[in-house]
C-alpha positions in Angstrom: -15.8 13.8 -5.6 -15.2 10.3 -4.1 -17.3 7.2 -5.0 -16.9 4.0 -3.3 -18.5 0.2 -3.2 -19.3 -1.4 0.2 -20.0 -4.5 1.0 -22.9 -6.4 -1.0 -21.9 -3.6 -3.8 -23.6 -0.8 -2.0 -22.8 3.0 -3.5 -21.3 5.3 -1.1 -20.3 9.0 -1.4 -17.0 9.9 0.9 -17.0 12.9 2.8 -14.6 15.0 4.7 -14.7 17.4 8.0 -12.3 17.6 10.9 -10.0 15.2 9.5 -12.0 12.5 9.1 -13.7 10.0 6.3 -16.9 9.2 6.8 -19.0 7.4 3.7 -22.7 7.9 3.1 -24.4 4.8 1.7 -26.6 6.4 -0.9 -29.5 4.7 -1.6 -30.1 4.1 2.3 -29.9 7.9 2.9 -32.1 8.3 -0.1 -35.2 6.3 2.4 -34.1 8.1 5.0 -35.1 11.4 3.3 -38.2 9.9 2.0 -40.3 12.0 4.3 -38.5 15.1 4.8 -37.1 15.5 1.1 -39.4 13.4 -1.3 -37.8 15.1 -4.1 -34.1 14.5 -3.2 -35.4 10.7 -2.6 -36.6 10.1 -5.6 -33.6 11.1 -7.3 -31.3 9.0 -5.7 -33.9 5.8 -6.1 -33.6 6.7 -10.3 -29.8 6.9 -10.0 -28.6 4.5 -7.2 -30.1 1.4 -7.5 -27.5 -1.0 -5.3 -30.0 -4.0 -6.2 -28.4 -3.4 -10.2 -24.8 -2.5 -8.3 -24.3 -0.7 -11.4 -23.2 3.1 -11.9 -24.1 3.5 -15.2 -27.0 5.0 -15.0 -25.7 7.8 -12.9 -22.6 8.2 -15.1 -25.1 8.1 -18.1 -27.0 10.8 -16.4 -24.3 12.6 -15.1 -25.3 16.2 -14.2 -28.7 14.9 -12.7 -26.3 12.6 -10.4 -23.8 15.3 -10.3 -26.7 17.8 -8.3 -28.3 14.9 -6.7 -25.2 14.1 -4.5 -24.2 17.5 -4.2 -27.6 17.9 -2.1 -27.2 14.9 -0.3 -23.6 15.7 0.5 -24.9 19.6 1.7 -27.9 17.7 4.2 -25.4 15.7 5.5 -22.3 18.3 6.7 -25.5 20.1 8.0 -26.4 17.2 10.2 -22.7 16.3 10.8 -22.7 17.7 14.7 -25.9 16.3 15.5 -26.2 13.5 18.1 -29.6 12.9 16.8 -29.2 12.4 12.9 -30.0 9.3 11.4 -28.5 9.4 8.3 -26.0 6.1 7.2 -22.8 7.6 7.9 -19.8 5.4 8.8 -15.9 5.8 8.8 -14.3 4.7 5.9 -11.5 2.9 8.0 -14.1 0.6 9.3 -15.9 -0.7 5.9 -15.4 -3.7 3.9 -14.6 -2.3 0.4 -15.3 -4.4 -2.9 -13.2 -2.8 -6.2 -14.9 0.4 -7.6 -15.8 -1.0 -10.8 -19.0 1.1 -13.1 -20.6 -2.0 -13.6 -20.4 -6.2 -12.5 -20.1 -6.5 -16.4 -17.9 -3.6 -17.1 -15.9 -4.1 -20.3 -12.1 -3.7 -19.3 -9.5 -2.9 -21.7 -5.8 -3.5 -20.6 -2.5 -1.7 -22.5 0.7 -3.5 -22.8 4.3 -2.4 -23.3 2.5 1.4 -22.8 5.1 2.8 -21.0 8.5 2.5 -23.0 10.8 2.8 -19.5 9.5 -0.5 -18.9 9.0 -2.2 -22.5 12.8 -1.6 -23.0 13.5 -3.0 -20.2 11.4 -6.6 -20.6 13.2 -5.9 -24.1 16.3 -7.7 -22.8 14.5 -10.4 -20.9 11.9 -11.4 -23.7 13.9 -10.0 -26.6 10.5 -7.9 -27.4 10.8 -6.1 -30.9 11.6 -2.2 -31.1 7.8 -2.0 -32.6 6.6 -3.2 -29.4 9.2 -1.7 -26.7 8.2 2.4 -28.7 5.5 1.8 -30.2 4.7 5.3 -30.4 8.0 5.9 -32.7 7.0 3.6 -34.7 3.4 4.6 -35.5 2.4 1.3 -34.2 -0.7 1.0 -32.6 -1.8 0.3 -28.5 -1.9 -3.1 -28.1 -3.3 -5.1 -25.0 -5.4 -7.7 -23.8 -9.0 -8.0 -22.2 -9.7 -8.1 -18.1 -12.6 -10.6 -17.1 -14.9 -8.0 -14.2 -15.2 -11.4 -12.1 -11.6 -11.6 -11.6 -10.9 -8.1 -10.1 -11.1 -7.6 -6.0 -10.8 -4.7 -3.7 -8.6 -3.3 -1.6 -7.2 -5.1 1.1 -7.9 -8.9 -0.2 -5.5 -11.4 -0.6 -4.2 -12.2 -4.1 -4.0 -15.8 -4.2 -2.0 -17.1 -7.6 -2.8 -20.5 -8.8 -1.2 -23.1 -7.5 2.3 -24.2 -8.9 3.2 -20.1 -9.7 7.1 -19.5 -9.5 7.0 -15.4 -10.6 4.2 -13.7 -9.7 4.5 -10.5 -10.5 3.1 -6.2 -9.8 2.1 -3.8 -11.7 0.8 -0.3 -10.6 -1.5 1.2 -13.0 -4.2 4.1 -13.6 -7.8 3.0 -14.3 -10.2 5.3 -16.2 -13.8 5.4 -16.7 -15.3 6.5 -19.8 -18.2 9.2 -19.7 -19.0 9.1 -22.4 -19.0 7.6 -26.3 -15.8 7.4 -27.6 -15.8 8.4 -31.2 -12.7 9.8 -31.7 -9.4 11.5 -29.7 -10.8 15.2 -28.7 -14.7 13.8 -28.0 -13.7 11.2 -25.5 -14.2 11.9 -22.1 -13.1 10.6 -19.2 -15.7 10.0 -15.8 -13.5 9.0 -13.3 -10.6 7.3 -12.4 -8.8 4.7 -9.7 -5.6 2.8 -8.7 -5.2 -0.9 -10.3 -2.9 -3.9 -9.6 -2.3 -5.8 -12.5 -1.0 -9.1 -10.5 0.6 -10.9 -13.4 2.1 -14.4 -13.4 5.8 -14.8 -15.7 5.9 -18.1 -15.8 5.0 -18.9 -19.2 7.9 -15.8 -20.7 10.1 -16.9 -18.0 10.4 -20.7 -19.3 9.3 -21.7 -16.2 6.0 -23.5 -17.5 5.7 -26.2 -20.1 2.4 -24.7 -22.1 2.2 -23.2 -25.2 2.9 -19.1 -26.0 -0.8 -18.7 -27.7 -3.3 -15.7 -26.9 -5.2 -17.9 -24.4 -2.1 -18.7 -21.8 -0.9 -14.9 -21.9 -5.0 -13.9 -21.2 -5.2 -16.6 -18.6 -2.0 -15.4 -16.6 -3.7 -12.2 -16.4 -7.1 -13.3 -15.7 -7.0 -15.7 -13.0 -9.2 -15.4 -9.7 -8.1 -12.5 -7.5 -5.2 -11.4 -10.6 -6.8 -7.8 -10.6 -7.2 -5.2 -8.0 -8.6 -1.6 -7.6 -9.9 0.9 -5.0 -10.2 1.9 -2.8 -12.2 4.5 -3.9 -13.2 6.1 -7.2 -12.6 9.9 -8.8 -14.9 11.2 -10.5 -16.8 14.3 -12.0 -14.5 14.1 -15.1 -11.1 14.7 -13.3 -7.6 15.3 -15.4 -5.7 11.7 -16.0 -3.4 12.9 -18.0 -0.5 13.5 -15.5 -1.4 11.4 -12.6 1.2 10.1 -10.4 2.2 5.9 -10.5 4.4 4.8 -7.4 4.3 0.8 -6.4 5.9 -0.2 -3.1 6.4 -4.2 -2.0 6.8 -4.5 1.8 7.4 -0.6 1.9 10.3 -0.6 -0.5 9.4 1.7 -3.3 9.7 -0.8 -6.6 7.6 1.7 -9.6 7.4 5.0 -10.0 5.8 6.6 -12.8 3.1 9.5 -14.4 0.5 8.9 -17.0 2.4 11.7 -19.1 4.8 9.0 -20.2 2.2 6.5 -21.6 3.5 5.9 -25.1 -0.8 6.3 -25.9 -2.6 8.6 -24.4 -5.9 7.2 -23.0 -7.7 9.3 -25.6 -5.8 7.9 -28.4 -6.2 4.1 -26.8 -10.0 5.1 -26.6 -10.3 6.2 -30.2 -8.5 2.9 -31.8 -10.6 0.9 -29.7 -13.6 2.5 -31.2 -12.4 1.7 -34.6 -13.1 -1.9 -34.1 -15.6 -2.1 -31.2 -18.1 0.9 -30.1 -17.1 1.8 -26.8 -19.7 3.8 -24.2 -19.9 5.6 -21.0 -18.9 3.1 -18.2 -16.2 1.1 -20.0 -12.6 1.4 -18.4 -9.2 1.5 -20.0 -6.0 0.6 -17.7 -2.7 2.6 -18.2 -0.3 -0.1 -18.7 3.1 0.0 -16.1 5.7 2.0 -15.5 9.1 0.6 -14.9 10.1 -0.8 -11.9 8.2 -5.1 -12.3 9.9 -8.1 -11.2 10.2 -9.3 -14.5 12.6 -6.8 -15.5 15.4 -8.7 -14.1 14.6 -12.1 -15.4 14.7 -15.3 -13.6 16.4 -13.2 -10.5 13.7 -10.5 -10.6 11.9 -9.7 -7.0 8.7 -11.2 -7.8 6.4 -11.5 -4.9 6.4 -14.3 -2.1 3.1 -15.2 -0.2 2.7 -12.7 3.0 4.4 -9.8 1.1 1.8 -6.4 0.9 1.7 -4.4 -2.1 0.7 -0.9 -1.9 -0.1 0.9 -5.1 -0.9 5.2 -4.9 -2.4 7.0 -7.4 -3.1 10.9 -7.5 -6.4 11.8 -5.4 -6.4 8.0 -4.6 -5.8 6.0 -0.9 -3.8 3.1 -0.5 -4.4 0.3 -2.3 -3.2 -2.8 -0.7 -3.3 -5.9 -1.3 -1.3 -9.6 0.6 0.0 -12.2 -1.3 -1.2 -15.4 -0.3 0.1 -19.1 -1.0 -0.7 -20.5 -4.1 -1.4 -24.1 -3.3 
C-alpha cells in the first residue's frame, strides 16, 4: 500500500491497473461517497483530515485506516472503466508531490557514521576515531543529529545550498515511520517507510569555512532550507526495512549502493536507545544513515555536486526520487 502527499498536503492512496498510476485524493472521494456510502464517508472524514495534513491519526488507528482504504481502493477499481465516475482520480506523473512526511511537526531522527563502508572511508579524510567508523564493534552506541520537518521538500524540487557552499554533498538513505511506541528492540514497529536525500554541505570538515566545529554548525549544514528530501511516495501497512535496497546515482552515474542489512544499528536498536532518553511514538521517523559511495570520501577532490546536476535516489518498493541542484547565490 502506497501513500502519497499532493499539493496543499492533500492524502492520496496510489493505485495500479493496466500499467498505470493513478492517485485517489482521499478525503475528496470520502464527499464524493457521502450519499452513496455514508458509512465509508465518515470513516475517511475521522481518519483523513488534509485540513490537519497530518497521518497520525490514521497510523494511530491503523487497522480502522487499514479497512477504510481497502474499501475505497475496491469502489474505485470497480469504477475504473467507467466514463461516468466521478471519483478524484488523477495520474501520478501529472501531480505536484510535497515529501511524505506523518506529520508537518514530525520529530526526525538522523544516524551518522551507520554504515561502516562509509565511516571508514570519511576515516581517512576526517581522521574519525575507530569508536565512531564501527561503532557496533565497539559497543558504542547510534549517534546522530536532529532534522527540522520545515527543511525537508519533495521529489522533484530544486535543492538550493546557501550561498558561498564549495562541497555540497549526497546521501541516499531509508526513512522509517514508527507505528507504534517504541519501548524496547522486539516491541518496536515500523509503519512505513520512503527514500531520503540527506543533502549535506562539507565545508566546515573540509576546512573550507572559517566557523567554529560546535554542535550548532554541524546541525546547521544539515538543516538548511531545501537540505532534506523524500518521496515520492510512502510504504506502508508495516512493511520489512530490514534489507531494503540503497542505490544513489548523480547525472545517471551510479555513486552509492547499499542495503539496510549493513547498518551498524538496526532501526530497532536506534529506536530503543532513543527511547531511553526521549519517549518516542507512532509517527516519529528515523533515517538509515549512508552507505558508501558520498563526495566526501575523497576529500577536497571528492565529486560533490554542481548546480544543474540531478540526483536520483531508489529505495525498494519506492519511485524515483529526484531532486536538481540549484545555484547557491
Amino acid at each position: 500500500m502506497r501513500l502519497v502527499r499532493a499539493h496543499g498536503g492533500a492524502t492520496g492512496l496510489i493505485l495500479e491497473a493496466d500499467g498505470r498510476l493513478e492517485v485517489l485524493d482521499i478525503s475528496s472521494a470520502g464527499e464524493t461517497l457521502r450519499v452513496a456510502k455514508p458509512h465509508l464517508a465518515d470513516g475517511v472524514q475521522a481518519l483523513f483530515d488534509d485540513k490537519r495534513q497530518s497521518w497520525l491519526p490514521m497510523i494511530e488507528r491503523w487497522t480502522e485506516a487499514r479497512e477504510t482504504l481497502r474499501l475505497l481502493a475496491e469502489h474505485a477499481f470497480g469504477c475504473w472503466d467507467s466514463s461516468t465516475h466521478d471519483l478524484p482520480l488523477t495520474p501520478l506523473d501529472e501531480l505536484e508531490l510535497e515529501p511524505p512526511l506523518p506529520d508537518p511537526g514530525s520529530r526526525i531522527f538522523a544516524m551518522g557514521g551507520n554504515f561502516p563502508t562509509h565511516a571508514s572511508k570519511m576515516s581517512g579524510v576526517l581522521n574519525l576515531p575507530d569508536s565512531v567508523t564501527n561503532s557496533a564493534a565497539h559497543n558504542a552506541p547510534p549517534w546522530g543529529f536532529y532534522v527540522i520537518p520545515g527543511t525537508v521538500v519533495g521529489p522533484n524540487h530544486t535543492i538550493v545550498p546557501p550561498p558561498g557552499t564549495k562541497y555540497l554533498d549526497y546521501e541516499a538513505e531509508v526513512a522509517v515511520v514508527l507505528g507504534s511506541d517504541a519501548r524496547d528492540e522486539l516491541s518496536v514497529r515500523f509503519w512505513g517507510y520512503t527514500a531520503w536525500n540527506d543533502f549535506s554541505i562539507r565545508d566546515t570538515a573540509l576546512g573550507a569555512a572559517q566557523t567554529d566545529h560546535g554542535p550548532l554548525t554541524w546541525s546547521l549544514t544539515k538543516n538548511f532550507r531545501t537540505g532534506n528530501s523524500c518521496g515520492p511516495w510512502m510504504v506502508v501497512n508495516y512493511p520489512p526495512v530490514d534489507n531494503l535496497s540503497i542505490t544513489c546515482h548523480v547525472n545517471d552515474e551510479l555513486r552509492q549502493s547499499g542495503s539496510t542489512a549493513q547498518m551498524a544499528h538496526s532501526f530497532g536498536r536506534i529506536a530503543s536507545y532513543i527511547s531511553e532518553f526521549i519517549p518516542l511514538s507512532a509517527g516519529d521517523m528515523i533515517l538509515s544513515g549512508t552507505p558508501a559511495g558520498t563526495a566526501i570520501e575523497g576529500g577536497v577532490n571528492g565529486a560533490f555536486l554542481q548546480a544543474g546536476d540531478h540526483v536520483d535516489v531508489r529505495i525498494d518498493g519506492v519511485d524515483t526520487l529526484r531532486n536538481v541542484i540549484g545555484a547557491g547565490d
